[in-house]
C-alpha positions as semicolon CSV with decimal commas, in nm:
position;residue;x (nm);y (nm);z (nm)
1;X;0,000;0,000;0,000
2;X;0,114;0,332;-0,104
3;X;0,211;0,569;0,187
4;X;-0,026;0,839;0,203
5;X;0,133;1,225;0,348
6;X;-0,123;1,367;0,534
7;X;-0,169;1,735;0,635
8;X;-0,429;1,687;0,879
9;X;-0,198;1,503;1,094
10;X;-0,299;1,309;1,412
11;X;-0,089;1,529;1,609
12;X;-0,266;1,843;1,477
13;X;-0,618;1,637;1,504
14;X;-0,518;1,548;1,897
15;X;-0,352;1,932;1,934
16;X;-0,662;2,094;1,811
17;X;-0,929;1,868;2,017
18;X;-0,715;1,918;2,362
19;X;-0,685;2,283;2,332
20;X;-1,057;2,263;2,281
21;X;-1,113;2,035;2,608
22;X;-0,868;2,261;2,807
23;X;-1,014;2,601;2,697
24;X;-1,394;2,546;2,600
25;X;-1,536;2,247;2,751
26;X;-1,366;2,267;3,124
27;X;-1,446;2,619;3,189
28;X;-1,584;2,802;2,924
29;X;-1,337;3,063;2,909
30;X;-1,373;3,412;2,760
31;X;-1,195;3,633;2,571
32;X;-1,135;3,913;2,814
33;X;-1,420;4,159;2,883
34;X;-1,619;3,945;2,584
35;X;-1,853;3,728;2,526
36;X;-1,618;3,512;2,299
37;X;-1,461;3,147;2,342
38;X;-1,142;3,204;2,417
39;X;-1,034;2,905;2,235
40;X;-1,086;3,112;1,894
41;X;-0,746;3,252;2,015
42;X;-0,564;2,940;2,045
43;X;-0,684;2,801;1,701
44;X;-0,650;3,160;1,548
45;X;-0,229;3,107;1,665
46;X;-0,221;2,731;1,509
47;X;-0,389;2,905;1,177
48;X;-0,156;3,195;1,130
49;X;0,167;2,935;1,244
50;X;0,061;2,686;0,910
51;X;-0,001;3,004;0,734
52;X;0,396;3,083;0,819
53;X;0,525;2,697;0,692
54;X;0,614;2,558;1,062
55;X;0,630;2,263;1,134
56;X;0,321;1,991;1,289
57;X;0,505;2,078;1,626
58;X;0,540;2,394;1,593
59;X;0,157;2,440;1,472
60;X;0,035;2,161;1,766
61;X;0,213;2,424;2,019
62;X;0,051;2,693;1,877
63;X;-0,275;2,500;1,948
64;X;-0,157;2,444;2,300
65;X;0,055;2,747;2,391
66;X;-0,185;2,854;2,698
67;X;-0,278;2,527;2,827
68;X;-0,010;2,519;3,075
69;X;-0,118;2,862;3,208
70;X;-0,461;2,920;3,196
71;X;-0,593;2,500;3,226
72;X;-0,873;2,511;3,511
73;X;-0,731;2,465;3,852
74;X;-0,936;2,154;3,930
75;X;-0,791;1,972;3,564
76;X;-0,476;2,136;3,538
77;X;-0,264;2,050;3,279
78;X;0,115;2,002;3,362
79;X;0,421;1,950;3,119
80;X;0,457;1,597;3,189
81;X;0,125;1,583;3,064
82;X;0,178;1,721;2,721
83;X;0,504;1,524;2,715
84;X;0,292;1,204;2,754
85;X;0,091;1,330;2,509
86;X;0,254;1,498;2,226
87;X;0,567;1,469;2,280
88;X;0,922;1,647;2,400
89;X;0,914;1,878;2,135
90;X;0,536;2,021;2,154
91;X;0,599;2,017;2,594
92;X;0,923;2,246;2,563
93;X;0,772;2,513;2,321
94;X;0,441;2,527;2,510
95;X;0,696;2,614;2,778
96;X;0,883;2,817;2,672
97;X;0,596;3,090;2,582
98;X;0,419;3,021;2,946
99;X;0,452;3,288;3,137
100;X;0,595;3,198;3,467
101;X;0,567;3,358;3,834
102;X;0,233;3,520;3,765
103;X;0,273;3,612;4,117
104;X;0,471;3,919;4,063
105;X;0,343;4,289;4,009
106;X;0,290;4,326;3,592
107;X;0,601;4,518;3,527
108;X;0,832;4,306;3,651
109;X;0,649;3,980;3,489
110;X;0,678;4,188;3,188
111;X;1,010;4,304;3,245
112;X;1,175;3,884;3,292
113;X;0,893;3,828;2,928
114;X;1,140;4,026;2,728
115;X;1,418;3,883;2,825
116;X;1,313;3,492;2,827
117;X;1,195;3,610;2,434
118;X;1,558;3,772;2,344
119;X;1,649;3,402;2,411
120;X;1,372;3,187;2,266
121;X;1,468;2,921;1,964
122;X;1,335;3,032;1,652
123;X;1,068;2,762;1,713
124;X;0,934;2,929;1,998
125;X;0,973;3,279;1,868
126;X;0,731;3,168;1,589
127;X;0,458;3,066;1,826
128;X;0,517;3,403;2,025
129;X;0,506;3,585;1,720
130;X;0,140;3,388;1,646
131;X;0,055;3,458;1,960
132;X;0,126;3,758;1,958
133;X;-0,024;3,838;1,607
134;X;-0,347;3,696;1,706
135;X;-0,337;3,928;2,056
136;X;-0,286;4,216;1,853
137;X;-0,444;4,185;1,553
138;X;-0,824;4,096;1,805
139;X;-0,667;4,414;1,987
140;X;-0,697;4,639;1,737
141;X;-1,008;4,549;1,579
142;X;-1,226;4,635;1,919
143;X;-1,046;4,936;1,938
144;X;-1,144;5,057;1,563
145;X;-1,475;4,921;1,677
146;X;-1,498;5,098;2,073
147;X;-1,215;5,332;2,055
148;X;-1,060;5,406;2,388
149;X;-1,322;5,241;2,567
150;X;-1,161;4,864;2,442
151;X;-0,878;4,974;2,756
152;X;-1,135;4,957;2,976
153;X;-1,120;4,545;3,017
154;X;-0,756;4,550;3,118
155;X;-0,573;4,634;3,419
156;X;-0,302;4,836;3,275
157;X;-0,379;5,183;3,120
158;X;-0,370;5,193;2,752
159;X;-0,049;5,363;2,706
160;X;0,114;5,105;2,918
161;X;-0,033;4,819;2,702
162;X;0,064;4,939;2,356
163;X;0,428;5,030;2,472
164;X;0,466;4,674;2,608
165;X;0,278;4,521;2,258
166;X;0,533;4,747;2,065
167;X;0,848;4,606;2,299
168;X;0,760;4,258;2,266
169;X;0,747;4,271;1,865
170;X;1,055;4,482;1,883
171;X;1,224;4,191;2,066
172;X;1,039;3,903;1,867
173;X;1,199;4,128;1,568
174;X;1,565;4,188;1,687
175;X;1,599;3,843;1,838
176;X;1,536;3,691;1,449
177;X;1,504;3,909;1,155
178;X;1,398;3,692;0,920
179;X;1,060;3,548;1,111
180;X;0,793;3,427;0,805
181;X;0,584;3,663;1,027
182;X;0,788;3,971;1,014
183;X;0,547;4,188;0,813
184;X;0,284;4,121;1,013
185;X;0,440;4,204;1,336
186;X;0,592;4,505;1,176
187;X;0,260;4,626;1,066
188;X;0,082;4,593;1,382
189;X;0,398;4,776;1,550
190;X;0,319;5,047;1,317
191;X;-0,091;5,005;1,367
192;X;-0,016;5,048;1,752
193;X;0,179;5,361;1,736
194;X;-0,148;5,542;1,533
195;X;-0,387;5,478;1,812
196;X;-0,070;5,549;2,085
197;X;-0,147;5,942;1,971
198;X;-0,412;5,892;1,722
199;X;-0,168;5,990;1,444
200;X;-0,084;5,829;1,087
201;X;0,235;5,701;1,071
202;X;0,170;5,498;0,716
203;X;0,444;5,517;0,491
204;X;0,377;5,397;0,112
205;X;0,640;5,159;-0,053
206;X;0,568;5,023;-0,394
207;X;0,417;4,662;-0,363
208;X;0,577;4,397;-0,475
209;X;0,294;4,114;-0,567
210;X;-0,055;4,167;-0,566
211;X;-0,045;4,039;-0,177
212;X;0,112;4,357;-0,043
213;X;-0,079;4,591;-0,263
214;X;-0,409;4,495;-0,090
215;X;-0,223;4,525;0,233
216;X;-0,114;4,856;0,139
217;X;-0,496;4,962;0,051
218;X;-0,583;4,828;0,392
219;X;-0,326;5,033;0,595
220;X;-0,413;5,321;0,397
221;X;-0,821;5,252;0,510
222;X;-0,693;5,207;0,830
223;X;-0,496;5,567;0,779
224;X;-0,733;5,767;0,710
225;X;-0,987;5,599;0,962
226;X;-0,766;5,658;1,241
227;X;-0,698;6,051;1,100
228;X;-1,102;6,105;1,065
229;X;-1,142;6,004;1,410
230;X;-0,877;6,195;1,554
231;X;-0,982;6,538;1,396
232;X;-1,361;6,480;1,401
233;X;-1,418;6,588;1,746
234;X;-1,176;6,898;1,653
235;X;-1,368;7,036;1,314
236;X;-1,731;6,996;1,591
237;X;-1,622;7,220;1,809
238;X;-1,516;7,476;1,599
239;X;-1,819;7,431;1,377
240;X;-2,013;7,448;1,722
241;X;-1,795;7,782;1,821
242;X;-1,921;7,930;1,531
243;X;-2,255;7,854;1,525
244;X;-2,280;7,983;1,888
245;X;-2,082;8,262;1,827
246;X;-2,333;8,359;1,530
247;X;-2,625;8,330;1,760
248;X;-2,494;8,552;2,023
249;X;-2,381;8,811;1,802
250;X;-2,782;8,761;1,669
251;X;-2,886;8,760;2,026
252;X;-2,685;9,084;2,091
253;X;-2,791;9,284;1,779
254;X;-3,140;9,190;1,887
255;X;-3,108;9,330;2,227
256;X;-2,962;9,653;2,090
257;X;-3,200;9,702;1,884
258;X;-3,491;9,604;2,119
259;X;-3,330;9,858;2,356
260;X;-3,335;10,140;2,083
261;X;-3,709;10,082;2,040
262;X;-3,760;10,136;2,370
263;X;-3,549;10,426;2,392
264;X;-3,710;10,579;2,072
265;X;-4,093;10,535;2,243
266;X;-3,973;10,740;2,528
């Protein structure tokens, strides 16, 4: 019999049912300050990793990445577990991108992220940089949606969240160059910094394939979105100035007048 290469592996198959147990059918959890599964996420990271060309480990990690840290207290998962289950490989990068000591205050947690990412394999920098992309990417889409009010859900103020987003591509970036999901990351990093100040900061560079000129279109929607809203609220306050300014210049005139009437009938 003729050996048949599958792409709907049994690792992927297990991968994608676990993260599914883990996330959905345990606890039911939520994206944060949403009614959405949260296991959207997970899948979302294992999409965007086979997207990239990784590897059935790679993509099964992506699948699994927050098992280890956010698995229901009463079921939780541990890394022997995964080992068991899908193997060495799979355990160590769904380690790798856990965050540990969850105990700390968020700077410092933050602080220790970076620099466990400046030494990640470029294995587990691809599932960060899924991870990451998916974060971001769900991120930015309520905030185009809600505006400011998407900050609300967190427990960091917005300008604290989108400097940290920006740092952890930045490192993702600097610790491999060449990541299949560079251009994503980089265009997120440059999506972040227009709501940071509600500014534009698109730059146009001739496309090179018919891929990057509908990203370019996008970005430029996105542009001009983000410079609309930002100067909307300016232009109705000076066309509200005016108009008020008009009516009490009418309102004077009126009373002036009014009060030469009266002082005529004298």
């Amino acid at each position: 019999m003729k050996d048949i290469k599958l792409l709907y592996t049994p690792l992927l198959h297990k991968a994608f049912h676990f993260s599914i147990l883990v996330h959905e059918v345990e606890q039911k959890q939520k994206r944060k300050g949403k009614d959405v599964a949260y296991v959207t996420h997970p899948i979302q990271v294992g999409f965007l990793l086979a997207k990239a060309g990784a590897s059935d480990e790679v993509i099964a990690a992506g699948f699994l990445h927050d098992t280890l840290e956010d698995s229901a207290e009463e079921t939780k998962v541990t890394k022997d577990e995964l080992v068991a289950e899908f193997g060495q490989e799979v355990a160590d990068l769904v380690d790798a991108v856990t965050e540990k000591n969850k105990v700390l205050p968020w700077s410092k947690r933050k602080a220790l992220a970076m620099k466990e990412i400046a030494s990640f394999s470029h294995d587990a920098l691809l599932v960060k940089s899924g991870d990451v992309l998916s974060n971001t990417t769900e991120l930015l889409s309520d905030y185009y949606e809600d505006g400011d009010a998407t900050f609300k859900r967190f427990n960091a103020p917005k300008a604290k969240l989108v400097s940290h987003a920006q740092e952890v591509i930045t490192t993702i970036l600097e610790a491999w160059p060449k990541n299949p999901l560079g251009a994503d990351l980089r265009n997120c990093h440059a999506a972040l910094e227009d709501i940071k100040g509600m500014k534009v900061t698109y730059t146009y560079k001739e496309p090179k394939n018919e891929a990057e000129r509908i990203n370019q279109e996008r970005m430029v929607q996105h542009a001009y979105s983000r410079l609309f809203d930002a100067i909307l609220p300016e232009i109705e306050k000076k066309v509200l100035s005016k108009r008020q300014l008009k009516e009490a210049e009418a309102m004077k005139k009126h009373a002036t007048s009014a009060k030469k009437r009266q002082n005529d009938s004298k």
